[in-house]
N, CA, C and O atoms as a printed pandas DataFrame, in Angstrom:
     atom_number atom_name residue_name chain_id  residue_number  x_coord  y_coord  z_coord
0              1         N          UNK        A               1  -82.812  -36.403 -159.269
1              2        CA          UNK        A               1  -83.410  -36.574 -160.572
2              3         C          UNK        A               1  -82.435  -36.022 -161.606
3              4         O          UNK        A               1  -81.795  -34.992 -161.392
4              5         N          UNK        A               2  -82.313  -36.881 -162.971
5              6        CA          UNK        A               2  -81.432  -36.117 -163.560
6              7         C          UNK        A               2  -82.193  -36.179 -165.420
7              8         O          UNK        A               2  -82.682  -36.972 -166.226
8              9         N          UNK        A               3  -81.747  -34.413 -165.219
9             10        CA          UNK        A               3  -82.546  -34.065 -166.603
10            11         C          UNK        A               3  -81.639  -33.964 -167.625
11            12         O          UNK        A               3  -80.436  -33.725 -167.520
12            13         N          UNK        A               4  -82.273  -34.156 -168.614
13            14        CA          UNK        A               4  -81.627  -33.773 -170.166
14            15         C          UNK        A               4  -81.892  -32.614 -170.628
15            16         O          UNK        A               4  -83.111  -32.601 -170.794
16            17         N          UNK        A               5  -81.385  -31.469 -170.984
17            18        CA          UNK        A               5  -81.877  -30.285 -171.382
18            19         C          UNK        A               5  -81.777  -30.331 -173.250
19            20         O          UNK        A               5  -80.795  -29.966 -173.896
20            21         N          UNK        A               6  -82.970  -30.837 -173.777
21            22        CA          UNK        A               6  -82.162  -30.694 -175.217
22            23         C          UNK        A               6  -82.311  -29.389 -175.747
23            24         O          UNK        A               6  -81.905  -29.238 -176.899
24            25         N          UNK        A               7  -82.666  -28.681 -175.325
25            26        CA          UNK        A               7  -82.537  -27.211 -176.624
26            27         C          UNK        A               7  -83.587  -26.028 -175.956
27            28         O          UNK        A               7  -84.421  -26.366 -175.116
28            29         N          UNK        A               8  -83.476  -24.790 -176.356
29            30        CA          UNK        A               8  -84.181  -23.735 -176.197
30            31         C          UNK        A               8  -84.930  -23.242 -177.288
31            32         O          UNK        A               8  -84.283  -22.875 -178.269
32            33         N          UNK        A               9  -86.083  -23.163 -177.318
33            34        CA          UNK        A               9  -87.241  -22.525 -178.904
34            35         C          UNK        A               9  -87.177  -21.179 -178.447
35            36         O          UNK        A               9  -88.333  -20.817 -178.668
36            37         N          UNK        A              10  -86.464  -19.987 -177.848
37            38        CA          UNK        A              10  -86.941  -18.593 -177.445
38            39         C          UNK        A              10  -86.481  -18.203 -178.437
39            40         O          UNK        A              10  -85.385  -18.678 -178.736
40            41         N          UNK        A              11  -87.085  -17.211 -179.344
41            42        CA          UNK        A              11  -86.453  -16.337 -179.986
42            43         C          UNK        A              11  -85.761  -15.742 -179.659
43            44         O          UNK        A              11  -84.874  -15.600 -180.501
44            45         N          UNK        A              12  -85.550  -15.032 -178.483
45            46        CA          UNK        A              12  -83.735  -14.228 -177.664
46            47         C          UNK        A              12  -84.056  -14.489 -176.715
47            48         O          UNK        A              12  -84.804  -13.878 -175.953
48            49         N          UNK        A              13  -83.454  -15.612 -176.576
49            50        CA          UNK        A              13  -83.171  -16.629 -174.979
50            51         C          UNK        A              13  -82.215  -15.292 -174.590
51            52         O          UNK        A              13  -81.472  -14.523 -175.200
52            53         N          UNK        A              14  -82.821  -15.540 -172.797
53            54        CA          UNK        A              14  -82.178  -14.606 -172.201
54            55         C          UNK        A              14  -81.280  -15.265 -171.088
55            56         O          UNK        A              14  -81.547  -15.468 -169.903
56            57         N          UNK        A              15  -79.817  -15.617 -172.010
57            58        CA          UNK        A              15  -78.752  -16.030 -171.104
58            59         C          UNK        A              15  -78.327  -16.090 -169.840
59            60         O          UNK        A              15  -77.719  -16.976 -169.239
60            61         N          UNK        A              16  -78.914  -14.523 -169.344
61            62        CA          UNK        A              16  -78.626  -14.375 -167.875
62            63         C          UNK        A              16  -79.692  -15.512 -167.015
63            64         O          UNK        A              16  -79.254  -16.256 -166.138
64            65         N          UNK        A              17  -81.175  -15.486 -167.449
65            66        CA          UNK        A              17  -82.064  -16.163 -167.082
66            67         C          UNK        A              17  -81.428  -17.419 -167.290
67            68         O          UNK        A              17  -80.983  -17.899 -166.248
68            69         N          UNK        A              18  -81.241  -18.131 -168.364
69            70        CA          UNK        A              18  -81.158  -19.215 -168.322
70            71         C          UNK        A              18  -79.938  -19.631 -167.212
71            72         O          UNK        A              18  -80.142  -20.525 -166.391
72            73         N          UNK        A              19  -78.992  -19.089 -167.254
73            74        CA          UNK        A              19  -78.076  -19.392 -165.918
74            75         C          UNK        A              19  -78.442  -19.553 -165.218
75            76         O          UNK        A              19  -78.829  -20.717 -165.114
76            77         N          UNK        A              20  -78.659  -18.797 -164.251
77            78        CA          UNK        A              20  -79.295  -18.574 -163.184
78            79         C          UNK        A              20  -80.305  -19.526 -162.386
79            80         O          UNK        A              20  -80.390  -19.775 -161.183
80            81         N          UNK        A              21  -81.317  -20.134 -163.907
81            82        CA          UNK        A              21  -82.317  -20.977 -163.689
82            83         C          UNK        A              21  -81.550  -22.525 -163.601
83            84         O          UNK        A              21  -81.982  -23.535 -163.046
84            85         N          UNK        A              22  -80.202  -22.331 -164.385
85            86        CA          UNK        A              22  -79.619  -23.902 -164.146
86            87         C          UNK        A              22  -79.176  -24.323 -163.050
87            88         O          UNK        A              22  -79.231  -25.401 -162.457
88            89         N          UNK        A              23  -78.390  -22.591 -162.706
89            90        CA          UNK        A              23  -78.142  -22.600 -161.226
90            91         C          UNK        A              23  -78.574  -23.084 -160.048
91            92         O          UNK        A              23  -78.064  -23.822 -159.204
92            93         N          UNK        A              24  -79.795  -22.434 -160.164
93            94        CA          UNK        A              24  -81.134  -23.003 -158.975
94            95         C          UNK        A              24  -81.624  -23.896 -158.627
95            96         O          UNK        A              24  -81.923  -24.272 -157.493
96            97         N          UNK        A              25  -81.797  -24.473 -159.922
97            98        CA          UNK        A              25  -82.285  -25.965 -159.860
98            99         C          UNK        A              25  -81.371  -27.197 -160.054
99           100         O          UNK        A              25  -81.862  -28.311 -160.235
100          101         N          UNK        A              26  -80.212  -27.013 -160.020
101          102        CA          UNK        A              26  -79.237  -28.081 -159.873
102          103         C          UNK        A              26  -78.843  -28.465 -158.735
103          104         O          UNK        A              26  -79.552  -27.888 -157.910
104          105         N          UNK        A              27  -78.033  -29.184 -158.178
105          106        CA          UNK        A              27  -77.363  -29.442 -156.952
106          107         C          UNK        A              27  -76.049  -29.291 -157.137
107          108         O          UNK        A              27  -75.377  -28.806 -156.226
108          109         N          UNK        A              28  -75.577  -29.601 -158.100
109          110        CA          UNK        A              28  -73.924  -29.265 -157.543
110          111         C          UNK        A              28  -73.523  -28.276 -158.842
111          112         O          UNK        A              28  -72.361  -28.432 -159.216
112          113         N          UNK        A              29  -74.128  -27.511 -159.416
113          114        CA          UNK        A              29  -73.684  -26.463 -160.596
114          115         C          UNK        A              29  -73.478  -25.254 -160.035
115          116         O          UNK        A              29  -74.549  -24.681 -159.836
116          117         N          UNK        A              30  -72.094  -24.349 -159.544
117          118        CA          UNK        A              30  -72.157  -22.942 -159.469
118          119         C          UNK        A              30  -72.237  -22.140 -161.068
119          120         O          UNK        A              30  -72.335  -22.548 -162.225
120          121         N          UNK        A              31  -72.141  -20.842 -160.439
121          122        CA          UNK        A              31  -72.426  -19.991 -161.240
122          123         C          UNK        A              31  -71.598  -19.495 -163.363
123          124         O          UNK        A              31  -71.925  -19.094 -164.480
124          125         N          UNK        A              32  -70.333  -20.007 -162.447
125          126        CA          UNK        A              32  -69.334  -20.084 -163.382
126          127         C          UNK        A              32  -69.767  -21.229 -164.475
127          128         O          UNK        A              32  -69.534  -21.121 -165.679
128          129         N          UNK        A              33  -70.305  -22.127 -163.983
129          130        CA          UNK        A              33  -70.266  -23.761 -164.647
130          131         C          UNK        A              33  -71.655  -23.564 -165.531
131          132         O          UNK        A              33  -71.773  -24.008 -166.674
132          133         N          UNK        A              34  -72.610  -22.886 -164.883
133          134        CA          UNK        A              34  -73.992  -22.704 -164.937
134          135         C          UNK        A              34  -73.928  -21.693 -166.650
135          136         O          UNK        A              34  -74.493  -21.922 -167.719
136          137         N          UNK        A              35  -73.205  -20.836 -166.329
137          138        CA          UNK        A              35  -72.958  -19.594 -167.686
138          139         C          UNK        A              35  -72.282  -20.798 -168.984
139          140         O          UNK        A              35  -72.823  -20.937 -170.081
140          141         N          UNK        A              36  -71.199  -21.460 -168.605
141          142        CA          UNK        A              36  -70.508  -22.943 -170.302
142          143         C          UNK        A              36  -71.760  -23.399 -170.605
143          144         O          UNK        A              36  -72.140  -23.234 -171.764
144          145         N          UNK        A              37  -72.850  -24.203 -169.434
145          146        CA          UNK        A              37  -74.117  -25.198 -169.567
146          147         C          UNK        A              37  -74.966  -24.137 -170.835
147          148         O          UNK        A              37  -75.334  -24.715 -171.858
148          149         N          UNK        A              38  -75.234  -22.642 -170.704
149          150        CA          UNK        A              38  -75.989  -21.926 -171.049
150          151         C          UNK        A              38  -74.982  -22.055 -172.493
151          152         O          UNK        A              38  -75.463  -22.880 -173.269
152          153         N          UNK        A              39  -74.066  -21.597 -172.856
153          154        CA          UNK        A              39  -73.306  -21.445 -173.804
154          155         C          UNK        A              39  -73.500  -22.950 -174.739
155          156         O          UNK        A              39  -73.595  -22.794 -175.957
156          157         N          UNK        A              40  -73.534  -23.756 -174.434
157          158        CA          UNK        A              40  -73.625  -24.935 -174.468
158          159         C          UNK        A              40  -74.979  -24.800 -174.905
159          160         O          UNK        A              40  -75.255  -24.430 -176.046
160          161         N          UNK        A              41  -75.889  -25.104 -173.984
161          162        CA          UNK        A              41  -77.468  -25.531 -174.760
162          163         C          UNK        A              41  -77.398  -24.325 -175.692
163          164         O          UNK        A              41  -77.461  -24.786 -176.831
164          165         N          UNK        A              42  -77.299  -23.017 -175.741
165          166        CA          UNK        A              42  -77.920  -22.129 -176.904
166          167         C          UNK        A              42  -77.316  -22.260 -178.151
167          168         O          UNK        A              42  -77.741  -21.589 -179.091
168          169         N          UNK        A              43  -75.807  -23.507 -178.381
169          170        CA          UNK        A              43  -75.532  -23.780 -179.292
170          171         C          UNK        A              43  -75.995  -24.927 -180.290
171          172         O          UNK        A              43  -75.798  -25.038 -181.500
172          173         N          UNK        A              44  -76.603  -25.660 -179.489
173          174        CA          UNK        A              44  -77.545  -26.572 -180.060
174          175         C          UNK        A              44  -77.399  -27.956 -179.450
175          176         O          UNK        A              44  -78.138  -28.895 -179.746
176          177         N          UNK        A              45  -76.159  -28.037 -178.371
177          178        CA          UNK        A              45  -76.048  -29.329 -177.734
178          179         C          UNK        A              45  -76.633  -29.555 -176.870
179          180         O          UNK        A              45  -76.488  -28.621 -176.081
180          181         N          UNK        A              46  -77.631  -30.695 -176.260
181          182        CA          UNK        A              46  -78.079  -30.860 -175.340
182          183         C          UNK        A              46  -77.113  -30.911 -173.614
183          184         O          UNK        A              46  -75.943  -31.290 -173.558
184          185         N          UNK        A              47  -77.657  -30.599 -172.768
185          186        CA          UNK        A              47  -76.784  -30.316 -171.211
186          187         C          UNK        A              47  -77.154  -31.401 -170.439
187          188         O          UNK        A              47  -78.336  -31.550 -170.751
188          189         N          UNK        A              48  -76.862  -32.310 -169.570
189          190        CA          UNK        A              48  -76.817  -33.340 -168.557
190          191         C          UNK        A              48  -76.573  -32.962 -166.984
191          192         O          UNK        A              48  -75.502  -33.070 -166.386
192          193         N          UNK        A              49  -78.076  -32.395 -166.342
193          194        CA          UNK        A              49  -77.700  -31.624 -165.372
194          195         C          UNK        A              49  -78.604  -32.494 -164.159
195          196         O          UNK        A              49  -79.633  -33.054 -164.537
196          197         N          UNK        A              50  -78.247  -32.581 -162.867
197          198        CA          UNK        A              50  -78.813  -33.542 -161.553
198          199         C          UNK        A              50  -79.602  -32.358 -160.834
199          200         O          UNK        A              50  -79.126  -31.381 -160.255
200          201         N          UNK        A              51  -80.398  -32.566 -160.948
201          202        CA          UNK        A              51  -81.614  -31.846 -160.069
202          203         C          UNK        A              51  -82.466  -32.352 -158.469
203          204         O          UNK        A              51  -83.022  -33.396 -158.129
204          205         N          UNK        A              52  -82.268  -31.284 -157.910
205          206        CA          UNK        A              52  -82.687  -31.847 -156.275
206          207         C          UNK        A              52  -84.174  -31.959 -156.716
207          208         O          UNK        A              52  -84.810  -31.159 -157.403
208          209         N          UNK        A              53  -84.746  -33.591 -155.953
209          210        CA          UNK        A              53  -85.938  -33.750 -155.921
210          211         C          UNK        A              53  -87.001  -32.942 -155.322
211          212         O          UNK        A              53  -88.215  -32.960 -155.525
212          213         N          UNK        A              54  -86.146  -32.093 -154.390
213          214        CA          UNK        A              54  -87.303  -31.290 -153.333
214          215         C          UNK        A              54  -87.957  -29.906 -154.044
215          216         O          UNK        A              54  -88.620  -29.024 -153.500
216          217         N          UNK        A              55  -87.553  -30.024 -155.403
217          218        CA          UNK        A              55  -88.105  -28.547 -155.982
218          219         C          UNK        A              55  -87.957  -28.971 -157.401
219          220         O          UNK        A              55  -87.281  -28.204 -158.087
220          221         N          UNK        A              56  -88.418  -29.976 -157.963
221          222        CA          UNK        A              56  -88.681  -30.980 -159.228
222          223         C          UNK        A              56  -89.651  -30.133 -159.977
223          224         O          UNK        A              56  -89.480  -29.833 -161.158
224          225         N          UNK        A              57  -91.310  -29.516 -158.820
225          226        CA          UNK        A              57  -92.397  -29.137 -160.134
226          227         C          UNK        A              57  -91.734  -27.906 -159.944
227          228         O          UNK        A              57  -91.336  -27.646 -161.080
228          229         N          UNK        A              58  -91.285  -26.769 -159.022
229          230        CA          UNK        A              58  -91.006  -25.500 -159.696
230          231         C          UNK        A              58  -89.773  -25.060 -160.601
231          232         O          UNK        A              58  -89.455  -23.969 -161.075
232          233         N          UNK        A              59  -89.162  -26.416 -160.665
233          234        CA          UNK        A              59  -87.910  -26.490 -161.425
234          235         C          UNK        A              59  -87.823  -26.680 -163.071
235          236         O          UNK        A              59  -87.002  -26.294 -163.903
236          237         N          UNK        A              60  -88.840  -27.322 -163.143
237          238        CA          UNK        A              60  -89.808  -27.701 -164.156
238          239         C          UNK        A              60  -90.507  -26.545 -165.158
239          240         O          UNK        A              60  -90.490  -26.285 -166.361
240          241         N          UNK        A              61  -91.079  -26.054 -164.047
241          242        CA          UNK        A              61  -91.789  -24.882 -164.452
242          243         C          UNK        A              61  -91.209  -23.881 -165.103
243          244         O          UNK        A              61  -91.466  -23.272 -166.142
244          245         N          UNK        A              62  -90.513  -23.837 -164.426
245          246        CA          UNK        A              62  -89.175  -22.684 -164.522
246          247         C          UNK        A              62  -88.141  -22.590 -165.752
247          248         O          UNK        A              62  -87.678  -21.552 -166.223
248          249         N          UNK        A              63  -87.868  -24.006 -166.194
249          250        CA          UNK        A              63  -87.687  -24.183 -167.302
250          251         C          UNK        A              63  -88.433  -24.250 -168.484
251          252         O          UNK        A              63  -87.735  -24.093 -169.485
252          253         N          UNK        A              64  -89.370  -24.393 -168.651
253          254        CA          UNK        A              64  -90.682  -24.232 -169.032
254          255         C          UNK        A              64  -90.766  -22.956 -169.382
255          256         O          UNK        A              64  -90.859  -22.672 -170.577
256          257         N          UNK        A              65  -90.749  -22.087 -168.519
257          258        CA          UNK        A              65  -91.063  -20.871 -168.801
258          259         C          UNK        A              65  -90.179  -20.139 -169.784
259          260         O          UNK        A              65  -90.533  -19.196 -170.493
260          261         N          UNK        A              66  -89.065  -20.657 -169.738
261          262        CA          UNK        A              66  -87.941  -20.415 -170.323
262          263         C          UNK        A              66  -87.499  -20.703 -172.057
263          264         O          UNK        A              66  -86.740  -20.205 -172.888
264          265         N          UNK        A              67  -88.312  -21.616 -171.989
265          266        CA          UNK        A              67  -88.779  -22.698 -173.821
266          267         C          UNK        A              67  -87.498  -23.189 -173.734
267          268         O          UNK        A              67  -86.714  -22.944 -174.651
268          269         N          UNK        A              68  -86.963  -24.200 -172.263
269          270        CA          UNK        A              68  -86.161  -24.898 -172.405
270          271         C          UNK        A              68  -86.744  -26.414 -172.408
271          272         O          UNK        A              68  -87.551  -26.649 -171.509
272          273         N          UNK        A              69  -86.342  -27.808 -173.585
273          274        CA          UNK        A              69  -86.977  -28.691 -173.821
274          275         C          UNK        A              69  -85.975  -29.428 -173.040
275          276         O          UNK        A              69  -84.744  -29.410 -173.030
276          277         N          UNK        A              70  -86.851  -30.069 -172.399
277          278        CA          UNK        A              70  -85.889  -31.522 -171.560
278          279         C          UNK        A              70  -86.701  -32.539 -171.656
279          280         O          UNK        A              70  -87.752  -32.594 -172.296
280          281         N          UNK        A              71  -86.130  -33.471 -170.915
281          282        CA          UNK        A              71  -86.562  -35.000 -170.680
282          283         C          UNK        A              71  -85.813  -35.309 -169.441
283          284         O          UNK        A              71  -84.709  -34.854 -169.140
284          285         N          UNK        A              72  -86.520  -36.111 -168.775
285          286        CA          UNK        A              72  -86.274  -36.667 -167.082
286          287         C          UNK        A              72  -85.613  -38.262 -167.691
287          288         O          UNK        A              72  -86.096  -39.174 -168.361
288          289         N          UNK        A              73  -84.680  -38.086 -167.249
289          290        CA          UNK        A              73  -83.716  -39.362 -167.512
290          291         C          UNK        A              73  -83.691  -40.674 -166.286
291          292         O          UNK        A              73  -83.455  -41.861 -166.512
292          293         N          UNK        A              74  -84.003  -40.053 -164.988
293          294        CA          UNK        A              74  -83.900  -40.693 -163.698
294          295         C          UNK        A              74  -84.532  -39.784 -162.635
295          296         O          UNK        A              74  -84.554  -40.136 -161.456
C-alpha cells in the first residue's frame, strides 16, 4: 500500500516519534532515511512512503495518533 503523508497539525511534533513511526510502518525505509522523511514532512512537504499491507490498521493508527494527515494512494 502506498501512502501520502501530507503534513503534521501537532503543536511540537515529536521528531523522534515521528521517525520511528515511519520506520515501522514502511517496508524498505531505515532509520537514517526515516529521520530526512521527518525533516521533510515537518517542513511542509508532503512524503511518498510504501507500507506493508500486513499492519495497514495499526499503521494507520499510529499515524493518527501522531496528527500525521495522509491519503492511501494504492
Amino acid at each position: 500500500m502506498k501512502l501520502n503523508l501530507l503534513s503534521c497539525d501537532a503543536q511540537k511534533p515529536d521528531r523522534r516519534a515521528i521517525a520511528k513511526c515511519i520506520e515501522a510502518v514502511s517496508s524498505n525505509i531505515d532509520a537514517s532515511l526515516s529521520n530526512e522523511l521527518t525533516d521533510i514532512l515537518l517542513e511542509g512537504d508532503p512524503v511518498d512512503i510504501l507500507m506493508e499491507d500486513k499492519n495497514s490498521g495499526s499503521a494507520l493508527r499510529a499515524l493518527r495518533k501522531l496528527s500525521i494527515d495522509y491519503e492511501i494512494i494504492e
